[in-house]
N, C-alpha and C positions, 0 to 999 in steps of 0.2 A: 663390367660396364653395361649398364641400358640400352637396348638397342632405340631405335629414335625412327618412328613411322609416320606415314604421312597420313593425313586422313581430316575426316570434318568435324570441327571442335563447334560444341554450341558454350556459349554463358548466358547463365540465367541470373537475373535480378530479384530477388526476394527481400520487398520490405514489409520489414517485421510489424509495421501497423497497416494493413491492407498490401496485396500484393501485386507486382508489378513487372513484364518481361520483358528484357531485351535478349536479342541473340547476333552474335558475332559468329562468323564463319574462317574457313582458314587460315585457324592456328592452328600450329605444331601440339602433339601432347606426347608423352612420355608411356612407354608401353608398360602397363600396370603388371608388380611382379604380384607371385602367389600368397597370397595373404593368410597368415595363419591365426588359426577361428581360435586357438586358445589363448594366443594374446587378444583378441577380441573379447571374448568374453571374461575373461581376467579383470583385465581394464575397466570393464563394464559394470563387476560383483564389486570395485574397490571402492567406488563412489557409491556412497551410502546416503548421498541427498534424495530427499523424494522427488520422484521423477513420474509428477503427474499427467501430464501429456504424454510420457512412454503409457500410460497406463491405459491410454483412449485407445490403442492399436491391439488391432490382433495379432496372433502370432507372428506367422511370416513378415509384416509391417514392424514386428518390433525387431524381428532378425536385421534387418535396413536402416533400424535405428540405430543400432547395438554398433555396426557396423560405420556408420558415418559419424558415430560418435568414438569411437576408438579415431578415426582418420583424425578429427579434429580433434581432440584432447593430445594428441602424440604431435600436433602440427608437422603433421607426415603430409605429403601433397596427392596422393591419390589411393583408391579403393574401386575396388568392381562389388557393385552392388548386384545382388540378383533379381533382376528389378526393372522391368522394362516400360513402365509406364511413368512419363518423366516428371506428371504434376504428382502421382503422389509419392515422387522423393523431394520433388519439390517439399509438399504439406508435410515430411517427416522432417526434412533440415528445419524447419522451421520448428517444430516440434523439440525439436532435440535445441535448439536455439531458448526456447522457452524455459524450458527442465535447467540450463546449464548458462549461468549468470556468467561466469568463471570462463566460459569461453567467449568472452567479449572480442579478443583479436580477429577472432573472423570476419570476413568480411561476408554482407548480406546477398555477394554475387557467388555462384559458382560454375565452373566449366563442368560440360559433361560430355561424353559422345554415345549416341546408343549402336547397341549391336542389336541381335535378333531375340535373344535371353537375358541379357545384362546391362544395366547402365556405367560407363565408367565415370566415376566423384571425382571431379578433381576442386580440391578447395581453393579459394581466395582468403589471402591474411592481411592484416592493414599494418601487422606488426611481424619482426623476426620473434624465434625464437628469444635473442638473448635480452633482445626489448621488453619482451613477455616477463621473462624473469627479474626483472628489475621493476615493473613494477609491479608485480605480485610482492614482491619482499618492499616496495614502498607500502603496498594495502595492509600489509601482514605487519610492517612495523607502526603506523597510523593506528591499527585500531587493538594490537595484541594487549595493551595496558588495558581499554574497554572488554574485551573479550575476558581473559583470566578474570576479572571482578565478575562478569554475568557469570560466567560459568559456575560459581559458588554458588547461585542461587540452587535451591531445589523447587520452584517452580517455575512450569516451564510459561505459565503466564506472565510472571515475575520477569524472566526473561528475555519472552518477548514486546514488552513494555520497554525495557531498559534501552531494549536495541530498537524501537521506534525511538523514544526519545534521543536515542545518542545521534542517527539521522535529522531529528529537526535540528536538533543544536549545530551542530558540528557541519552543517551544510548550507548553501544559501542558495538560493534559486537564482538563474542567472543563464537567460538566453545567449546561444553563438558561443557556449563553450566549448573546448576541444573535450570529444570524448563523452559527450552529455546523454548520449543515448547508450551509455553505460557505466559499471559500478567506479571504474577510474575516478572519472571524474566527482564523483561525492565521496569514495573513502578517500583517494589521496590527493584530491587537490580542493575539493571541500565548497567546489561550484557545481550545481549541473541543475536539469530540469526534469520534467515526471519520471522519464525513465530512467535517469540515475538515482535519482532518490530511491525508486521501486527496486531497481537493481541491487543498489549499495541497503538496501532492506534484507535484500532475500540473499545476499551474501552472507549476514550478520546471522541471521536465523538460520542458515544451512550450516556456521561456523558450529551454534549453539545447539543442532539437533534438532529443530523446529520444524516438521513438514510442512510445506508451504508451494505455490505455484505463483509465477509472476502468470499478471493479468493483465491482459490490451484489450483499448474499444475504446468510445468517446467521452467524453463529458457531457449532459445534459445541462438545459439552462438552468440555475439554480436562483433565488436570491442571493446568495453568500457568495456564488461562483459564476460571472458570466460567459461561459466558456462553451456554448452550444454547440457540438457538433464536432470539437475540437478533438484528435488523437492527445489519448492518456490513460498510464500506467500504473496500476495499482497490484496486492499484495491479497492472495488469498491463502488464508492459515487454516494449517487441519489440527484441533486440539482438541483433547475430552471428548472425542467420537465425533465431533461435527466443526462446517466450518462456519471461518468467520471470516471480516474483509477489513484491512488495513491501508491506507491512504497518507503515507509521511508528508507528501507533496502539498495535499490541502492541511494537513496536519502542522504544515507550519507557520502558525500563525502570527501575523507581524499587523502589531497595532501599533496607534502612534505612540502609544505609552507603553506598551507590552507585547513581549515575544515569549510565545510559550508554545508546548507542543500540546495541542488543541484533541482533548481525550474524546471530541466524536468522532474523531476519523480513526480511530484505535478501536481493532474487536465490533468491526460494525455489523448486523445481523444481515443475512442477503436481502431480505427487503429493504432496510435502509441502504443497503449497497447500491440498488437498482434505481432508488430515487435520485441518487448523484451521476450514474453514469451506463452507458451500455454496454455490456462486454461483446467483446466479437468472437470470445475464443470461448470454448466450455467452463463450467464453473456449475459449483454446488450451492444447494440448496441449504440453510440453517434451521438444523430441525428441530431443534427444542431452546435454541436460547439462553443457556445455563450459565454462561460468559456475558456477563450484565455487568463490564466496570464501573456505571456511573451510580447502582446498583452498591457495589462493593464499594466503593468510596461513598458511602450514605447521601449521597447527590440525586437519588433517583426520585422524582415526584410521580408519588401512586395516585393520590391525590393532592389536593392543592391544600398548601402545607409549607406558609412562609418561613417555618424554623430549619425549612430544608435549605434555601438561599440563602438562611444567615450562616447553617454551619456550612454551608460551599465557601461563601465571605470566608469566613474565620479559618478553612484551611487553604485557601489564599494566603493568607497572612501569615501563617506557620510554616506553609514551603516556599514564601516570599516571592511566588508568580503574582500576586496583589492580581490575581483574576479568579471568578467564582464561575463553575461551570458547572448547570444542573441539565438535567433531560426532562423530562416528561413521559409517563404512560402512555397520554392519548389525548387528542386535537385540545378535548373539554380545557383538560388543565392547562393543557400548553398557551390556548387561548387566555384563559384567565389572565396566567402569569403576565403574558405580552399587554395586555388592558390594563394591567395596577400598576405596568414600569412605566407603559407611555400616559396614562392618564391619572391616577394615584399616588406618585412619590412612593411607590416604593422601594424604588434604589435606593433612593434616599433615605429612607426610612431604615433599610436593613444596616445599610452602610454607618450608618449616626449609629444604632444603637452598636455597631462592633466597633465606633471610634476610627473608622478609618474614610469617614466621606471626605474628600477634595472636590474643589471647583472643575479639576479635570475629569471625574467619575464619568463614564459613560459604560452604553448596556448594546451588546447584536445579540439578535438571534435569527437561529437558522431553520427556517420552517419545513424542512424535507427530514431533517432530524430531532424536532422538535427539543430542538436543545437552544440556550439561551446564556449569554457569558457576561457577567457584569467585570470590566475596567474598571480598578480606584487605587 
């Protein structure tokens, strides 16, 4: 039996988009028993997702990672951290929050008390154990048919394409849902907002082996997006040596005639990353750009070069999204393009000769990604 002491409990508040403290005073805590460092670090070497934000800390700060992350992945309710300065277990719970979608049940508060060497963790959960388990085997049954099919793939861009798409489909945006600020709610209940979409992203891709880090910071004002200022979550991928930035949440797009999973927010470079939004957290730099889908889907305008918008049209109509989506190199072209749809017919124009113009046909584009989407 535990012995039971008295003493000053504090609770801290960590929200995971800017952070925020409250402290409560005497409660009861439970006297933390001796923790053994090889089930620690066991636990630690078994998860083989990448864990990018472990990767910002030095040694000692990852020993207190290592450590708060066994506490939470075992939903055990306390740890002694050796560790006595209490923002930065703070900045590591949060860290290790980051790295670990899968640990959704925690709650963003935690109880701690300090001694003169050590912080004692005690965690907050919003769920039991046996809640935990039920719906993980709802997430795992939802998307295991999606998963075995990606897994076939042998590429891992292949892959992570399939599992952004399966995200836009398969999820609908939808404020004041239960559980929106995590993967719950977009794998199994198929509603939530940026940060379930991002979440239920970077579940799919750690499923598939994909290294990857969720990513917090704001929205900037866009044309496409007017969301100034706004807390939101997006998806940074590490492939072929470098990275790249994915967005399901803008990425799904819903027009009056058409829903499709909108390939600029897929694989986007860090500069086009930076022109949608501000990160608050660290993130990488895209060094050479090698990951060009609009590029690989023969969509990419080097120069202006209307047979590129017609064969966008025409694989429109072969994977029955009935939407053409091109990019552009650089302002020149992207200019052009925007000057012949709104003042030369040439929507119209491309559209007639691929047999598919209606009176419904309409064209956006998005001037921060110099991409452009014709509707028909």
């Amino acid at each position: 039996m535990r012995k039971r002491k008295r003493g000053m409990l504090l609770i801290v508040l960590v929200l995971i988009i800017g952070m925020a403290i409250g402290v409560i005073v005497g409660r009861e805590f439970l006297e933390i028993p001796v923790l053994d460092l090889n089930a620690v670090e066991q636990a630690f070497q078994k998860n083989k997702d990448y864990q990018y934000f472990y990767n910002q800390l030095n040694e000692i700060e990852q020993k207190t990672y290592q450590r708060i992350y066994y506490v939470l992945s075992q939903h055990q309710e306390e740890v002694t951290l050796e560790e006595k300065d209490i923002e930065k277990v703070k900045d590591i719970f949060t860290k290790v929050i980051y790295d670990h979608g899968e640990l959704y049940y925690v709650n963003s508060q935690f109880q701690y008390q300090e001694n003169k060497q050590t912080i004692q963790f005690l965690p907050l959960y919003d769920y039991s154990l046996d809640e935990v388990k039920k719906m993980n085997q709802d997430i795992e049954k939802k998307t295991e048919v999606f998963l075995n099919e990606a897994k076939k793939e042998t590429s891992q861009l292949q892959k992570a394409r399939l599992a952004y798409n399966y995200i836009v489909e398969n999820v609908v945006y939808e404020d004041g849902v239960d559980n929106n600020q995590n993967m719950v709610s977009a794998l199994a209940n198929g509603k939530s907002v940026c940060a379930g979409y991002a979440r239920g992203y970077q579940y799919l891709l750690n499923q598939l082996g994909i290294e990857n880090a969720y990513i917090v910071g704001t929205a900037k004002e866009t044309r496409s997006q007017t969301l100034n200022g706004d807390g939101h979550a997006w998806v940074m991928i590490h492939l072929s040596g470098d990275y790249y930035y994915c967005d399901p949440t803008w990425g799904d797009a819903v027009h009056e005639n058409s829903e499709h999973a909108c390939l600029g927010y897929f694989m986007m470079s860090s500069e086009d990353m930076l022109k949608c939004y501000q990160p608050e957290v660290p993130y990488e730099k895209t060094q050479q750009y090698q990951i060009n889908v609009f590029k690989d889907e023969k969509c990419y305008m080097e120069k202006y070069d209307e047979s590129v918008l017609s064969y966008a049209v025409n694989r429109g109509l072969k994977n029955k999204s009935r939407v053409a989506e091109i990019k552009c190199i650089n302002d020149n072209v992207y200019q052009k393009v925007k000057r012949n749809l709104e003042s030369s017919y040439l929507g119209y124009q491309v559209l007639s000769q691929n047999k598919c113009w209606n009176e419904n046909a309409t064209y956006s584009y998005n001037d921060e990604l110099r991409m452009i989407e014709l509707y028909y």
